[in-house]
DOVO-123434 format. One record per residue (C-alpha): residue number from 1; residue in one letter; x, y, z. Coordinates in steps of 0.5 Angstrom, whole numbers, plus 500, padded with zeros to 3 digits. Example, Ala and Ser with C-alpha at 12.3 -4.5 7.8 and 13.67 -1.06 7.14 Angstrom:
2
<1,"A",<525,491,516>> <2,"S",<527,498,514>> 
# end
This chain:
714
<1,"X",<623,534,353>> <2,"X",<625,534,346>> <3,"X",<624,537,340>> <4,"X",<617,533,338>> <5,"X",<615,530,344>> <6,"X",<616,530,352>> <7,"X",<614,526,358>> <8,"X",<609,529,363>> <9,"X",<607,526,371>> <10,"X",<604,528,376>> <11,"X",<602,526,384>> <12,"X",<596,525,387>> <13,"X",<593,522,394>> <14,"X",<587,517,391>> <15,"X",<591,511,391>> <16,"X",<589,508,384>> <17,"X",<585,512,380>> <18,"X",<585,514,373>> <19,"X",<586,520,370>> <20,"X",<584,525,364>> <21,"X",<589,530,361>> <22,"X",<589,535,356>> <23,"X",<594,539,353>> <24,"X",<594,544,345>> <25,"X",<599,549,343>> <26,"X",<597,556,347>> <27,"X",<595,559,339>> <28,"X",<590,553,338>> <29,"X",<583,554,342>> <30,"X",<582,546,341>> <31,"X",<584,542,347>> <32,"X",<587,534,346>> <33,"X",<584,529,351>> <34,"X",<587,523,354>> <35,"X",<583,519,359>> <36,"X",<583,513,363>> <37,"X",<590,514,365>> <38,"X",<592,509,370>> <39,"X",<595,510,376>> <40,"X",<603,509,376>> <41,"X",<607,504,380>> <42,"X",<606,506,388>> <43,"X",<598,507,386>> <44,"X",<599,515,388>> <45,"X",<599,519,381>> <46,"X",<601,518,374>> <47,"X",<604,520,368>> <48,"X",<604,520,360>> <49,"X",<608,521,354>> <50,"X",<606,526,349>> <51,"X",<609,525,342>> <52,"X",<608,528,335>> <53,"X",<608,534,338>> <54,"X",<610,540,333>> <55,"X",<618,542,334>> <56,"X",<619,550,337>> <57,"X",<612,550,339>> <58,"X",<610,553,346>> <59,"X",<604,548,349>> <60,"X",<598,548,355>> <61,"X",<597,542,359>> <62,"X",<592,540,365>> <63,"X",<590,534,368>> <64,"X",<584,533,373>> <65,"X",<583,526,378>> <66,"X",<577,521,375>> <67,"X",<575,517,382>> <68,"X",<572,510,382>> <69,"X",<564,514,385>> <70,"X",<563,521,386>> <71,"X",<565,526,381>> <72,"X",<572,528,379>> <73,"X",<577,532,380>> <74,"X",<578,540,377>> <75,"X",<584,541,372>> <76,"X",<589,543,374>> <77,"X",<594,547,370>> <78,"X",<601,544,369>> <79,"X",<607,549,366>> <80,"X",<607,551,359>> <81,"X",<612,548,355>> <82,"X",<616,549,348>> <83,"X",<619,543,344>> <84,"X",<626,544,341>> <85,"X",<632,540,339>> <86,"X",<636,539,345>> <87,"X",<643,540,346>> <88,"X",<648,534,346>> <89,"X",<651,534,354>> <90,"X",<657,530,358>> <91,"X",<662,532,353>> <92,"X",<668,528,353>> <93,"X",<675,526,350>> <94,"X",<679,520,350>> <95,"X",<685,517,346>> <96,"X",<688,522,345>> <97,"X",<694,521,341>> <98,"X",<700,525,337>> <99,"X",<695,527,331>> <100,"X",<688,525,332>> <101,"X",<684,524,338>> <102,"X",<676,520,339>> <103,"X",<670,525,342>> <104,"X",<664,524,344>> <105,"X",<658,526,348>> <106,"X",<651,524,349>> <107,"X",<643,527,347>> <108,"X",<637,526,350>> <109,"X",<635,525,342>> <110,"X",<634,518,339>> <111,"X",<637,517,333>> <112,"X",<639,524,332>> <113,"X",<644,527,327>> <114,"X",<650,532,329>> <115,"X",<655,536,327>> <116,"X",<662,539,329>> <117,"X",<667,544,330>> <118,"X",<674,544,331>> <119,"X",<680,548,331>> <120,"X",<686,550,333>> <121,"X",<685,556,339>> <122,"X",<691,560,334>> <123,"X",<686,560,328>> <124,"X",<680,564,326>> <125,"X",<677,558,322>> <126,"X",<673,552,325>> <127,"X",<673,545,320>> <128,"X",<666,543,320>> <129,"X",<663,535,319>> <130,"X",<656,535,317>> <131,"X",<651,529,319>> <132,"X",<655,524,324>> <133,"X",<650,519,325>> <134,"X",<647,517,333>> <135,"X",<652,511,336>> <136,"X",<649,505,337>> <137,"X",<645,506,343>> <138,"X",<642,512,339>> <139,"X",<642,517,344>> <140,"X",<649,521,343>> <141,"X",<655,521,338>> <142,"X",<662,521,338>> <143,"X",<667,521,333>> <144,"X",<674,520,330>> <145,"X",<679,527,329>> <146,"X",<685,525,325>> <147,"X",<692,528,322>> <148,"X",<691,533,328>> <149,"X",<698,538,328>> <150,"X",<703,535,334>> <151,"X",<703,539,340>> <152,"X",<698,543,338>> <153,"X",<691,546,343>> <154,"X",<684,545,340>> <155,"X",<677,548,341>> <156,"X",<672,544,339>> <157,"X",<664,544,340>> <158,"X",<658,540,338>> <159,"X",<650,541,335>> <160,"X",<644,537,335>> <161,"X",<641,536,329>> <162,"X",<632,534,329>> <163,"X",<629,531,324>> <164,"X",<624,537,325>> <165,"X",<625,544,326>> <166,"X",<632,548,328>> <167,"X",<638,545,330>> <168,"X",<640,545,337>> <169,"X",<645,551,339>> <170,"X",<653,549,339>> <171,"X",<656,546,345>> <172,"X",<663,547,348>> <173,"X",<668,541,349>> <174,"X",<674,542,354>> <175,"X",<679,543,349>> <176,"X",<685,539,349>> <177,"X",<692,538,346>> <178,"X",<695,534,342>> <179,"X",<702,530,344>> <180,"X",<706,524,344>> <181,"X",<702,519,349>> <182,"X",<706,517,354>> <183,"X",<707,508,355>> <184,"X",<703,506,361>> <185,"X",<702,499,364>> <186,"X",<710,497,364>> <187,"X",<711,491,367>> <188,"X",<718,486,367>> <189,"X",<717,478,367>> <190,"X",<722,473,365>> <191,"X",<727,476,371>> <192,"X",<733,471,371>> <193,"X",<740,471,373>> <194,"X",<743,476,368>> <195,"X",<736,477,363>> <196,"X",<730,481,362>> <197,"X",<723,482,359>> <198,"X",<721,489,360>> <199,"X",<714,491,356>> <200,"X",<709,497,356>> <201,"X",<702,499,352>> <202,"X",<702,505,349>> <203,"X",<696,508,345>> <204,"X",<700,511,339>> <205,"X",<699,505,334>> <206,"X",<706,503,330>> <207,"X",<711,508,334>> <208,"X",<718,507,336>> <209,"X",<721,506,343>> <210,"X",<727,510,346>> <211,"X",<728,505,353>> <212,"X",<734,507,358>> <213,"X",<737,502,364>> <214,"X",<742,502,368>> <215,"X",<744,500,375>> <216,"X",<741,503,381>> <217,"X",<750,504,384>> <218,"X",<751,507,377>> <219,"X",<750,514,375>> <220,"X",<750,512,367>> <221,"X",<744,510,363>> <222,"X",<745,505,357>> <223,"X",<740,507,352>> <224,"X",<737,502,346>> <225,"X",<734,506,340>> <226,"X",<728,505,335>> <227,"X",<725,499,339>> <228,"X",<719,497,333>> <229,"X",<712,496,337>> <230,"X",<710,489,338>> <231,"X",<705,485,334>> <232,"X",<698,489,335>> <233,"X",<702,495,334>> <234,"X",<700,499,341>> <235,"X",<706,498,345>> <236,"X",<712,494,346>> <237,"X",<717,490,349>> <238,"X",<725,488,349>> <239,"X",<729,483,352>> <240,"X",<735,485,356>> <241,"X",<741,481,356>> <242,"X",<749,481,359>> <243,"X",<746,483,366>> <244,"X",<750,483,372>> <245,"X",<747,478,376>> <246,"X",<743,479,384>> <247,"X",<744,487,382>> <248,"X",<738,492,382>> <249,"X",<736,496,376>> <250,"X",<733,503,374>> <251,"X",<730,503,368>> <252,"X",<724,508,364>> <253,"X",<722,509,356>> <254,"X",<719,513,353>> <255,"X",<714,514,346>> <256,"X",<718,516,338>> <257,"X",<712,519,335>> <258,"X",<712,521,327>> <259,"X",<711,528,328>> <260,"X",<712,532,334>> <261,"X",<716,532,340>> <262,"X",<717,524,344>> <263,"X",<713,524,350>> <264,"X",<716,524,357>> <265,"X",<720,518,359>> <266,"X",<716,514,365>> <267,"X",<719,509,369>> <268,"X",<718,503,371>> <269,"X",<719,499,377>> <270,"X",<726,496,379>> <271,"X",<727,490,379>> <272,"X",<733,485,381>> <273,"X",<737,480,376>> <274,"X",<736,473,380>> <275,"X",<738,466,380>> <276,"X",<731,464,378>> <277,"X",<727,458,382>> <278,"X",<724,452,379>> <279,"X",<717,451,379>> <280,"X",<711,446,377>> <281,"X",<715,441,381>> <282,"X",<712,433,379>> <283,"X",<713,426,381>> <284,"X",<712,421,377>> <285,"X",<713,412,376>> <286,"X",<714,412,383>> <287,"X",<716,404,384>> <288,"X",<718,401,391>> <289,"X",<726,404,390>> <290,"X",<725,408,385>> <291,"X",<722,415,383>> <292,"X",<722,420,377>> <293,"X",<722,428,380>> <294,"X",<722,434,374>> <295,"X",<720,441,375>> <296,"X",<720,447,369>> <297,"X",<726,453,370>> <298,"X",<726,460,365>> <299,"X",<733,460,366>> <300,"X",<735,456,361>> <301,"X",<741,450,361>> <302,"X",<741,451,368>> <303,"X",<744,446,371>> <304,"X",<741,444,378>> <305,"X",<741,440,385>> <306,"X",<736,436,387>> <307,"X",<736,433,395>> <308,"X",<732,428,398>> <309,"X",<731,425,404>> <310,"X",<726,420,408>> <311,"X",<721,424,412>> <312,"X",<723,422,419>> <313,"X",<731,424,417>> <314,"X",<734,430,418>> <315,"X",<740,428,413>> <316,"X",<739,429,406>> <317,"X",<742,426,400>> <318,"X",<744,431,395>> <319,"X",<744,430,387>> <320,"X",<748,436,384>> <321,"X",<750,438,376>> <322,"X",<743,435,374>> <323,"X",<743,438,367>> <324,"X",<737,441,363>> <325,"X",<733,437,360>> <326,"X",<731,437,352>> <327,"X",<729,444,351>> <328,"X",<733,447,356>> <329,"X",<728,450,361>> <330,"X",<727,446,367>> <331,"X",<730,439,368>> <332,"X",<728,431,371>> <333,"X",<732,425,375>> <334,"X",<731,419,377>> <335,"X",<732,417,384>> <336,"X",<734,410,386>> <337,"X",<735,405,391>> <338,"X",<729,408,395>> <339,"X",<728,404,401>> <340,"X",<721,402,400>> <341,"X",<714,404,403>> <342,"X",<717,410,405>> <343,"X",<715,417,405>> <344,"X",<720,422,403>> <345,"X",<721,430,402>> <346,"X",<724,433,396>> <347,"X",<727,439,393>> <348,"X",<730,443,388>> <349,"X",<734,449,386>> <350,"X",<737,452,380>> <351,"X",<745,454,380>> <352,"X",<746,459,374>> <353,"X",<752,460,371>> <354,"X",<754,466,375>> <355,"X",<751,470,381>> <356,"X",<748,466,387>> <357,"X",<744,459,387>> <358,"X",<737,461,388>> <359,"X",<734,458,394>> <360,"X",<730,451,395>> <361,"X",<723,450,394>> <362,"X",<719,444,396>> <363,"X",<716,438,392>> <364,"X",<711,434,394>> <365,"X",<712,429,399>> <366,"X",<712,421,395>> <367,"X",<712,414,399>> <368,"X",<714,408,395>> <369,"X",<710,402,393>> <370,"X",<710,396,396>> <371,"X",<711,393,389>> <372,"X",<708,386,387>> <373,"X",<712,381,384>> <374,"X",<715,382,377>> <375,"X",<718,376,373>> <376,"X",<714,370,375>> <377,"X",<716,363,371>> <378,"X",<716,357,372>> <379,"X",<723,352,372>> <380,"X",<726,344,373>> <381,"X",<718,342,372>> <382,"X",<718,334,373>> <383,"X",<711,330,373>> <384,"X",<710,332,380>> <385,"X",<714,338,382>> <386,"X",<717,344,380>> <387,"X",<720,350,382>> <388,"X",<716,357,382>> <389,"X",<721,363,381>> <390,"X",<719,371,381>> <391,"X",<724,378,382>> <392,"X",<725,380,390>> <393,"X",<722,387,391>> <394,"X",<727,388,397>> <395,"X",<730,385,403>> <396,"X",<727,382,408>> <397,"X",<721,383,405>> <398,"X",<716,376,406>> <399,"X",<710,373,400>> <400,"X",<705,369,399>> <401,"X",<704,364,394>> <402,"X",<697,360,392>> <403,"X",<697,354,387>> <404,"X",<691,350,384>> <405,"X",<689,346,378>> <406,"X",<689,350,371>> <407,"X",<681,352,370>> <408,"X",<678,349,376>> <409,"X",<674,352,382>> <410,"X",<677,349,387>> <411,"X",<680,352,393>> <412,"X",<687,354,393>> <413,"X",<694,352,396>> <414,"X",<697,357,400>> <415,"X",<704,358,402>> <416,"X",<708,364,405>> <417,"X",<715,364,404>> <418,"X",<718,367,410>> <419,"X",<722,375,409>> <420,"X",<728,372,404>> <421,"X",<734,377,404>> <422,"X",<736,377,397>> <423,"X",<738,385,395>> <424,"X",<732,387,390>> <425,"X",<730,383,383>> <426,"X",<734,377,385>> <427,"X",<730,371,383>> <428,"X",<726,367,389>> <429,"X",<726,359,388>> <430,"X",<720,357,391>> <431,"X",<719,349,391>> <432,"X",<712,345,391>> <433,"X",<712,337,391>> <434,"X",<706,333,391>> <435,"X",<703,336,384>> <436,"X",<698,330,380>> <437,"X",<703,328,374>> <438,"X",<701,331,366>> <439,"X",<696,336,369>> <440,"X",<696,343,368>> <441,"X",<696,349,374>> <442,"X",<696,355,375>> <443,"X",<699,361,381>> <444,"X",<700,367,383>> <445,"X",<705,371,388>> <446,"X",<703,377,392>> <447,"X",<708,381,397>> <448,"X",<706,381,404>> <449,"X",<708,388,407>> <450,"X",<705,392,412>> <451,"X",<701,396,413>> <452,"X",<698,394,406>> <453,"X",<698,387,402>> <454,"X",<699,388,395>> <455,"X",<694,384,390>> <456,"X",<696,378,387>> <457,"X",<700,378,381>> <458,"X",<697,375,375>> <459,"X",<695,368,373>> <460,"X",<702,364,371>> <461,"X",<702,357,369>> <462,"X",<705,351,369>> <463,"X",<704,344,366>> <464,"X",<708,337,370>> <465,"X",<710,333,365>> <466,"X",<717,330,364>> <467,"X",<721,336,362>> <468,"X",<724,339,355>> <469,"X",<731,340,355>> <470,"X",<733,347,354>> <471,"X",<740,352,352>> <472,"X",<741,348,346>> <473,"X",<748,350,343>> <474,"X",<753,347,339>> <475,"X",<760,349,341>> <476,"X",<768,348,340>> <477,"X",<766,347,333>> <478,"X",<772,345,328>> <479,"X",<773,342,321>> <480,"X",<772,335,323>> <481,"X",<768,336,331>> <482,"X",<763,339,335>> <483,"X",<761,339,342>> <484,"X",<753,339,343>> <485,"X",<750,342,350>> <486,"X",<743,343,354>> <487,"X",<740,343,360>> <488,"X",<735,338,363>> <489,"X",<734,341,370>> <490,"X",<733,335,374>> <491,"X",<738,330,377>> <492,"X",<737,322,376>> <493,"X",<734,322,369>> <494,"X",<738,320,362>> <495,"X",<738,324,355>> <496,"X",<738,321,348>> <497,"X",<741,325,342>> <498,"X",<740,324,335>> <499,"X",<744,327,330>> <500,"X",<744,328,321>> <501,"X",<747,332,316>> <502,"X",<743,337,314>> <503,"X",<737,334,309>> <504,"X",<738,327,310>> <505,"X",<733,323,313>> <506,"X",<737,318,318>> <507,"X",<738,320,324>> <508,"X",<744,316,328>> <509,"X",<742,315,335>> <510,"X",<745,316,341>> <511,"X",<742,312,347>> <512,"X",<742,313,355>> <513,"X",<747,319,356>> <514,"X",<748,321,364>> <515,"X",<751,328,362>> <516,"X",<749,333,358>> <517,"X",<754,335,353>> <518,"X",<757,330,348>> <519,"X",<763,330,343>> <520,"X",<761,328,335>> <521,"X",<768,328,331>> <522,"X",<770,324,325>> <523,"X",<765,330,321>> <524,"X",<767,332,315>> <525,"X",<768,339,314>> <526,"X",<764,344,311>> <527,"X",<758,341,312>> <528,"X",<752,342,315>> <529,"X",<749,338,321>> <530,"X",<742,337,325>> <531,"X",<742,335,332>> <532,"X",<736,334,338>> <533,"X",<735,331,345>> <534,"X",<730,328,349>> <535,"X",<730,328,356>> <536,"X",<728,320,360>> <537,"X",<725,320,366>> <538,"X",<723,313,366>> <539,"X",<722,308,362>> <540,"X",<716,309,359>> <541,"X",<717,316,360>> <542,"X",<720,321,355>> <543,"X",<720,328,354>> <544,"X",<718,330,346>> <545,"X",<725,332,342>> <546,"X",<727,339,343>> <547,"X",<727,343,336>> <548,"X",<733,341,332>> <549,"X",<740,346,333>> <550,"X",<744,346,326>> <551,"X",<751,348,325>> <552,"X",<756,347,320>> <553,"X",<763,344,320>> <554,"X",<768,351,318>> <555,"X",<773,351,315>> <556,"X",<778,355,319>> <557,"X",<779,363,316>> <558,"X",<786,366,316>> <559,"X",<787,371,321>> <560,"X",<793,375,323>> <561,"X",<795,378,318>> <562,"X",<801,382,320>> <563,"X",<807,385,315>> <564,"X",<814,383,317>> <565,"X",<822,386,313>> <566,"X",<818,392,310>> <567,"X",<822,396,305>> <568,"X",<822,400,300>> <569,"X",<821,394,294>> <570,"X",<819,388,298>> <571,"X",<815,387,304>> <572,"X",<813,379,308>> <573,"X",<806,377,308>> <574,"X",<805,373,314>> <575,"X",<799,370,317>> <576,"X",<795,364,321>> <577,"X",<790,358,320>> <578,"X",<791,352,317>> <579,"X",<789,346,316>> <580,"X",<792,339,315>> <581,"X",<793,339,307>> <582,"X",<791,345,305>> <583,"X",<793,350,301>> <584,"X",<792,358,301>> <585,"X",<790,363,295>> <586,"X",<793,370,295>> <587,"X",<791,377,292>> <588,"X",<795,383,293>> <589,"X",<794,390,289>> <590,"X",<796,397,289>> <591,"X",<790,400,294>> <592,"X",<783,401,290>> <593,"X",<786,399,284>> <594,"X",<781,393,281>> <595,"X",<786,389,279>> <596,"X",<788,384,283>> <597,"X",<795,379,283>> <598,"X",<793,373,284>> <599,"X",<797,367,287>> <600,"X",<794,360,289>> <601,"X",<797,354,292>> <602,"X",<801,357,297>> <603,"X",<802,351,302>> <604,"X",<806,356,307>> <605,"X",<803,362,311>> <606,"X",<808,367,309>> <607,"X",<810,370,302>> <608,"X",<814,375,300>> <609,"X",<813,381,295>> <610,"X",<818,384,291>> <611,"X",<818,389,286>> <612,"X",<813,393,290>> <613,"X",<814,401,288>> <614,"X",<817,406,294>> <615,"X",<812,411,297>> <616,"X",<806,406,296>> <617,"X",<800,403,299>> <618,"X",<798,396,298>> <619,"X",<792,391,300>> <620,"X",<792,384,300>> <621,"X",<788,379,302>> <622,"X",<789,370,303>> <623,"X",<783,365,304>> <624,"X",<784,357,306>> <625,"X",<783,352,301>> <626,"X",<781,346,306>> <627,"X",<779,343,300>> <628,"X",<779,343,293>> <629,"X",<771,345,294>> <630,"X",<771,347,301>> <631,"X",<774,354,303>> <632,"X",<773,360,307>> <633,"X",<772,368,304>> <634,"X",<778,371,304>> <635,"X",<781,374,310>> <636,"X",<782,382,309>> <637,"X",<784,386,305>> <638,"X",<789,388,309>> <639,"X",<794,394,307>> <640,"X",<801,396,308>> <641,"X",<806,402,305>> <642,"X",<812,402,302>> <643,"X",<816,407,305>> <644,"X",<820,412,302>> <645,"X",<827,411,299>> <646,"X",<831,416,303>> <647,"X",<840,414,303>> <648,"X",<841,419,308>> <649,"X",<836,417,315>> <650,"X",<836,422,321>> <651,"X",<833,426,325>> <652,"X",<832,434,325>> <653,"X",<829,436,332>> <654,"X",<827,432,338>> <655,"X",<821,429,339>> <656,"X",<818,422,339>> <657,"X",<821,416,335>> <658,"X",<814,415,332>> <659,"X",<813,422,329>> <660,"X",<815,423,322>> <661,"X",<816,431,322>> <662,"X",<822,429,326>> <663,"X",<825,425,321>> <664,"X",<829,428,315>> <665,"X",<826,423,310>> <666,"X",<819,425,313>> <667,"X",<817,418,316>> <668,"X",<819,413,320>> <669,"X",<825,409,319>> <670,"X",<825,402,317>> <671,"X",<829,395,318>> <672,"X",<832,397,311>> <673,"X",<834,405,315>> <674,"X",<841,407,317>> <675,"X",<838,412,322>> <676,"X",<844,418,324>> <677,"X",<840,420,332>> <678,"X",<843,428,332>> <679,"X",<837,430,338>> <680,"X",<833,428,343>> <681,"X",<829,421,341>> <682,"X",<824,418,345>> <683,"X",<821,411,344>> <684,"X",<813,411,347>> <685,"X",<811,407,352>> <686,"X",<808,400,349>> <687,"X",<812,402,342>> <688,"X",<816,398,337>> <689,"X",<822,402,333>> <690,"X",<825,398,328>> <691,"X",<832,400,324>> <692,"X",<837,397,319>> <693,"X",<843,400,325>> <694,"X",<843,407,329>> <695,"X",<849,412,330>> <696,"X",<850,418,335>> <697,"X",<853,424,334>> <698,"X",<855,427,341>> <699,"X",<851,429,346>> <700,"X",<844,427,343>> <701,"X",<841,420,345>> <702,"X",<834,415,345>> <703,"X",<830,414,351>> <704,"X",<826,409,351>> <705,"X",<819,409,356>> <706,"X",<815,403,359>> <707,"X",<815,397,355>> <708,"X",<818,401,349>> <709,"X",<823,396,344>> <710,"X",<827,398,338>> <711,"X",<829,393,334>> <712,"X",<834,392,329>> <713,"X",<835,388,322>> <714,"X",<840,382,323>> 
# end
C-alpha cells in the first residue's frame, strides 16, 4: 500500500475462473467496476492492482467469482484500506569515517523524495536536508554527512516525501559514532632475508599511518612515523629493510586522522625473514650436451647454486656462486658437456648474503637431443671422388649417409659409418669413389641413435671436377722476395703459377710445379704484384686459375726504438731495420710541440741528442729510405725524458730503487749519477738500475731480487 495505489489478492477454489472487483472511497456511494480478471498463476484465485487512488484516503473493496456456466459468486468484502505515504524502512549505516558517514534506507515508494535529520545526541537542534532524490533502483535513498565533528555520537532520522498528500512520519536510524577508522586487510608480501612489504586499506582517504614492529624475542617496538597513504589514498604501505635474518616479527598499525583521537592499532599476522626460494623455474636451447635453466628470485643480487644430475643417478653435479642475472632478480646458466639422449633432474636454491640458504626446488625434468649433424661440406673433390665431412655429436654415436645425382629422381646411395669416437664437433671424413667426372650431386647426413633417428640434415652439394686450389697466402715477404702458398688437396697432380706486377698485362709463367709453395726473388721493392694457380690433373684437364692474391714488396720499417747514455742534456737514439743502401730520416721535437727538428741521410742506426733541456720530455721518430722514392711511414713517435739536474744524488728512506720519493733528487738515478746509498734499497725483480758510481755510508746496502741488474757507466 502506497500513498496512491495498492496491490489486493485473493483465493478462490474454481480453478481458472475470472473474476469482477469493485471498490470506492467509503464517502462515495459510486462503486468502480474491474471484471474479467484472470486467474493468477496456480489457476486458484487472483489479484489486481489499483492505481491513481486519492493519497490519505480510506477505500471499500469486494469481489465476487464469474464461472464459465451458472451464475456468479456473491461479493465478498475485503478489508477497508487508507492510502498514505510509507515510511522509509532498513535503516542503515556504513562507511563510517572520522568526520562523514553514508546512510541509507529503503521505501516502498518509487521515485519518492526524502528528507533528513541529524544531530549530536548533546544538541537540541537537528540539521535538516530537504529533497534527496530515490537511488537508482527508486525505490529507497541514501546520502552522504560530511565535516561531522571527530569522536562525536549522532542521532539521525528519515521521511518520506509523496508527490501527493502528507509526508510520511520520521523514522529513527541506530545512532553512530564518528571515529578514526581502523586499517584492515593487513597483508605482507615480498618476504625475503632481511625485508618486507607490509600493506593495509583503510577507508579514511588521504591520512597517515603510525606502524610498529619489533621481534617476537624483543620487548621494544621500532616505530615509523607519517607514513603517506598509497596512490588511490585509502590505505597503505611501507617496506621494511636492515631485518634480521630466519627471525619472526610482530608488527601492528594503526590510523593518524586529521582531527580527533588515531584509531587503535590492529595488528598483523607475524611473519619470519627468509632466504627466499626461486620460482618459475625454465629450460631452454636444450641440445644433445647442452642446456639453458633460469628461474626468477625476489631477493635481488642473490647469488644461487644449481645441481643436476641424470635420473637414474644418486650423485648430483652442483654449480655454486651462480650471479644474478641482469635485473637482479632471478638468474640462468648454461650446463654442458651433458651425456646426450638422457634424461636429467635439476634444482635450485637462493643463497642470501646472510642467514641460511633457502631450500631446493625442483625443475623440470629435461632429456637431451639426439642432434643431427651440423657443419656439412665437402673437401678434396677430384672427377670421381671427394670426401664428405660434418661435426660429430658425440662419442660412439653412428650415421647414416645418402648421395645421388643433383635434381634427379633416382634412388639414393646409402651408406652408414659405424659409431666413430671422435669427442663432440670433431670433423668426420667420409670418402665415396666411383662418382660420374664433371656431375653435380647432392647428400645428406643423418644420426643413428636409438630409440629415435634424427631426420636427415638438409640438401648439401658437390660438383666432381678437377679441383680448385685453395688457402692462397703470400708469406716471408721482403724488399726484393716472396713466398707464395696454396692447397691442392689431391696427391699425384701438378700446379701452374703465373705472376705479374700489378697493372701490368703479362703474366710470367710457371709450368709443372710438384709442391705447393714457390719462392719469387729478384722483385724490386715497393711494388705491388699479382699472382694465380691453377691445379693439373691431367693433361687435358685443369682446373680454372684460383682468384689472384696481390701483395707488395716492403720496404722494411724501423723498429726498436730504444734510449740509451740518458743525461740531463744529451741522450743516443738507437733503433733497428735497414736496408742495404739506404738512408734513414730523423725527427725529434719537444713533446707536442708542432715543430719537428729534422735530420736526413743518416746511414747509421743511431744518433745522438746534445743540448737537450734538464727535466724535459721529448719524442722522436725515424722512417727508412730504401730508396730515394720508396720509404716506409715514420717509425714512432717514440719519447723519453731528460732527467733532472741534481749534483748531490742519495737516498732519503728505504725502499725500491725504481721509486722516486726515496731518491733526494725526486727521480731515478741515471748513467751520469753519482748515488751516495744512506738506506735499505731494493732492485726489483726483473729491473735494470743504472748509475755513473755508487757509495756506501755504514750500515745501509742494495738488494738485488731475482734477475735484477744495476748497470754503471764505464
Amino acid at each position: 500500500m502506497l500513498s496512491t495505489s495498492i496491490s489486493l489478492g485473493w483465493e478462490c477454489n474454481e480453478q481458472n475462473a475470472l473474476f469482477e472487483l469493485q471498490y470506492k472511497s467509503v464517502s462515495s456511494s459510486t462503486w468502480t467496476t474491474i471484471t474479467d480478471i484472470p486467474s493468477d498463476g496456480n489457476g486458484q484465485g487472483g489479484n489486481v492492482s489499483l492505481t491513481e487512488l486519492l493519497p490519505n484516503t480510506t477505500y471499500q473493496w469486494r469481489v465476487k467469482t464469474i464461472c464459465e456456466v451458472e451464475s456468479p459468486s456473491a461479493y465478498i468484502e475485503g478489508t477497508n484500506f487508507t492510502t498514505v505515504c510509507p515510511s522509509p524502512w532498513a535503516l542503515s549505516n556504513y562507511s563510517l569515517l572520522s568526520t562523514s558517514i553514508s546512510l541509507g534506507w529503503e521505501c516502498n515508494e518509487q521515485n519518492a523524495l526524502f528528507e533528513l535529520q541529524y544531530k549530536s545526541v548533546s544538541s537540541s537542534t537537528w540539521t535538516t536536508i530537504t529533497n534527496i532524490p530515490s537511488d537508482g533502483n527508486g525505490q529507497g535513498g541514501n546520502v552522504s554527512l560530511t565535516e561531522l565533528l571527530p569522536n562525536t555520537t549522532y542521532k539521525w532520522r528519515v521521511k518520506t516525501i509523496c508527490e501527493l498528500g502528507s509526508p510520511s512520519a520520521y523514522v529513527e536510524g541506530t545512532n553512530f559514532t564518528t571515529v578514526c577508522p581502523s586499517p584492515w586487510a593487513l597483508s605482507n608480501y615480498n618476504l625475503l632475508s632481511t625485508s618486507i612489504s607490509l600493506g593495509w586499506e583503510c577507508n579514511e582517504q588521504n591520512t597517515l599511518f603510525e606502524l610498529q614492529y619489533k621481534s617476537v624475542s624483543s620487548s621494544t617496538w621500532t616505530t615509523i612515523t607519517n607514513i603517506q597513504s598509497d596512490n588511490n589514498g585509502y590505505g597503505g604501505n611501507v617496506n621494511l629493510i636492515g631485518l634480521s635474518p630466519n627471525t619472526t616479527y610482530q608488527w601492528r598499525v594503526k590510523t593518524i586522522c586529521e582531527l580527533g583521537s588515531p584509531s587503535a592499532y590492529i595488528g598483523g599476522t607475524n611473519f619470519t625473514t627468509i632466504c627466499p626460494m626461486p620460482w618459475a623455474l625454465s629450460n631452454y636451447s636444450v641440445a644433445s650436451t647442452s642446456i639453458s635453466l633460469g628461474w626468477e628470485c625476489n631477493e635481488q643480487n642473490a647469488l644461487f647454486e644449481v645441481q643436476y644430475k641424470p635420473t637414474n643417478s644418486s650423485t648430483w653435479t652442483t654449480i655454486t656462486n651462480i650471479q644474478s642475472d641482469g635485473n637482479g632478480y632471478g638468474g640462468n646458466v648454461t650446463l654442458t658437456e651433458l651425456s646426450p639422449n638422457t634424461p636429467y633432474q635439476w634444482r635450485v636454491r637462493t643463497t642470501c648474503s646472510s642467514g641460511s640458504p633457502s631450500a631446493y626446488i625442483g625443475g623440470t625434468n629435461f632429456t637431451t637431443l639426439c642432434a643431427a649433424p651440423t657443419g656439412l661440406g665437402t673437401g678434396n673433390t677430384t672427377l670421381t671422388t671427394t670426401n664428405l665431412i660434418w661435426l660429430s655429436v658425440s662419442s660412439g654415436i653412428s650415421y647414416e649417409i645418402r648421395y645421388r645425382v643433383q635434381g634427379s629422381n633416382t634412388a639414393w646411395t646409402t651408406q652408414t659409418v659405424n659409431a666413430p669416437t671422435p669427442t663432440p664437433n670433431s670433423t668426420i671424413i667420409h670418402p665415396i669413389s666411383g662418382l660420374t667426372a664433371q656431375t653435380s650431386y647432392e647428400w645428406q647426413v643423418r644420426t643413428l641413435c636409438s630409440p629415435l633417428n634424427t631426420a636427415f640434415s638438409s640438401l648439401n652439394n658437390f660438383t666432381t671436377n678437377c679441383p680448385l686450389p685453395t688457402n692462397l697466402t703470400t708469406t716471408d715477404i721482403t724488399s726484393t722476395s716472396a713466398k707464395l702458398n696454396w692447397n691442392v688437396g689431391m696427391s699425384g697432380v701438378t700446379s701452374e703459377l703465373q705472376w705479374r706486377l700489378t697493372g701490368s698485362n703479362t703474366w710470367t709463367t710457371i709450368s709443372n710445379i710438384a709442391t705447393t709453395s714457390y719462392q719469387l726473388t729478384g722483385l724490386t721493392v715497393g711494388a705491388s704484384y699479382q699472382w694465380q694457380v691453377r691445379v693439373n690433373c691431367s693433361q687435358s684437364v685443369n682446373s680454372s686459375y684460383a682468384t689472384p692474391v696481390s701483395f707488395s714488396t716492403i720496404c722494411p720499417l724501423p723498429n726498436n726504438l730504444a734510449i740509451s747514455n740518458l743525461t740531463a742534456t744529451s741522450a743516443q737514439l738507437n733503433w733497428s731495420g735497414g736496408y742495404a743502401g739506404g738512408t734513414y730520416s730523423l725527427q725529434w721535437r719537444l713533446q707536442s710541440n708542432g715543430s719537428w727538428t729534422t735530420v736526413n741521410n743518416l746511414t747509421t742506426s743511431l744518433y745522438t741528442l746534445s743540448g737537450l733541456n734538464a727535466n724535459t720530455v721529448y719524442e722522436w721518430q725515424v722512417k727508412l729510405f730504401c730508396t730515394p722514392t720508396v720509404s716506409t711511414a715514420y717509425a714512432g713517435p717514440s719519447t723519453f725524458s731528460t732527467p733532472t739536474t741534481c749534483t748531490n744524488m742519495f737516498s732519503i728512506k728505504d725502499g725500491a730503487w725504481n721509486d722516486p720519493s726515496i731518491w733526494s733528487c725526486n727521480r731515478l738515478p741515471t748513467n751520469a749519477d753519482i748515488v751516495q746509498i744512506k738506506h735499505i734499497v731494493t732492485v726489483p725483480a726483473g729491473y735494470v738500475a743504472q748509475a755513473q758510481q755508487i757509495t756506501y755510508a755504514q750500515g745501509p746496502t742494495v738488494k738485488f731480487l731475482q734477475a735484477a741488474q744495476l748497470n754503471f757507466l764505464h
